[in-house]
C-alpha positions in Angstrom: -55.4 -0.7 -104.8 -52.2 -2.0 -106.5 -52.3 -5.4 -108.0 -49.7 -7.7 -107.0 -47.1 -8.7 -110.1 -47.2 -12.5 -110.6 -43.8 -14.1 -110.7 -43.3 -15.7 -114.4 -43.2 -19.8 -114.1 -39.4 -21.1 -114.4 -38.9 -22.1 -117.4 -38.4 -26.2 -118.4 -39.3 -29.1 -115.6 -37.4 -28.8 -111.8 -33.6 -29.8 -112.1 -31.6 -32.2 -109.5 -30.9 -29.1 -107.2 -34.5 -27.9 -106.7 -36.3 -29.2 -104.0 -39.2 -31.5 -104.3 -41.8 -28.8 -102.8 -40.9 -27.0 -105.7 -41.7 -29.3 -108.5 -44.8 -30.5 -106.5 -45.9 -26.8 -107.5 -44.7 -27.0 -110.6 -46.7 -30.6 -111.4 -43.2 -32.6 -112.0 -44.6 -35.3 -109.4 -42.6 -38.2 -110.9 -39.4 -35.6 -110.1 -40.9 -34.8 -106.9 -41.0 -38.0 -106.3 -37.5 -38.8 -106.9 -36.1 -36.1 -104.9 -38.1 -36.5 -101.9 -37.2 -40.5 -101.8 -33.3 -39.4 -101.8 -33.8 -36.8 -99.2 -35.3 -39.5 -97.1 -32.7 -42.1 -97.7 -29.9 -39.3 -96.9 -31.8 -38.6 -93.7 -32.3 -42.1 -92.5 -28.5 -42.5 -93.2 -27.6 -39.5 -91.3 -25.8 -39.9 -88.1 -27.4 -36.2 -87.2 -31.0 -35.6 -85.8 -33.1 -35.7 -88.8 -36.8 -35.5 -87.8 -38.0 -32.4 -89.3 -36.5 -33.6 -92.4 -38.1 -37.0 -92.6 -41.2 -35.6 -91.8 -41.2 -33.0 -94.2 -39.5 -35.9 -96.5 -42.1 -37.7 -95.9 -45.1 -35.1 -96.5 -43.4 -34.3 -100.5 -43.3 -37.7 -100.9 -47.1 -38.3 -100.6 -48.1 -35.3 -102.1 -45.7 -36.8 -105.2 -47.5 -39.6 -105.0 -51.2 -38.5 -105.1 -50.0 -36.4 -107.6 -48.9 -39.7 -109.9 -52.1 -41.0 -108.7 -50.9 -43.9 -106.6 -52.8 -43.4 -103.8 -52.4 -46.8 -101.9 -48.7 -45.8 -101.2 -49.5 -42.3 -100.4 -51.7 -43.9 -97.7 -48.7 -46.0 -96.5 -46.5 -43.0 -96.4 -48.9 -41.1 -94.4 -49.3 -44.2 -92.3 -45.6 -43.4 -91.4 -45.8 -39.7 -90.6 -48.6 -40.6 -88.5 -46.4 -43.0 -86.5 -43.7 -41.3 -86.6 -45.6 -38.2 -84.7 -48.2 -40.3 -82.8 -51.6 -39.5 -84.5 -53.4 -41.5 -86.3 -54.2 -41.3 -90.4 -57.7 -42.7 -90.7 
């Protein structure tokens, strides 16, 4: 059976134009962090439907957070998805 080639990393830390799911992978979560925040303020600004984008917005931004270990506001933005989509986060 044929092993599958793994893909060399990218070299240096995720630039402006990556997206924040990228460096989550990467483990750039204060970049992450910063993307996914300006995604979510472009979205809310956004006279176009947006859900899918805050939602998804939203998800990178918690993973970002855990990631920088601040946990209560990873909560809190998980709180919001779970609003947002009428579940709770408990």
């Amino acid at each position: 059976m044929a092993r599958r080639r793994r893909r060399p990393p990218l070299p240096g830390r995720c630039s402006s134009s990556s997206s924040a799911q990228l460096c989550l992978g990467r483990g750039d979560y204060e970049h992450a962090r910063a993307l996914a925040e300006a995604v979510l303020v472009d979205a809310t600004e956004s006279p176009r439907a947006t859900g899918q984008i805050l939602f998804h917005g939203r998800i990178a931004l918690a993973q970002a957070l855990v990631g920088l270990a601040r946990f209560q506001e990873a909560r809190g933005v998980l709180a919001e998805v779970g609003a947002t989509s009428g579940r709770r986060t408990a």
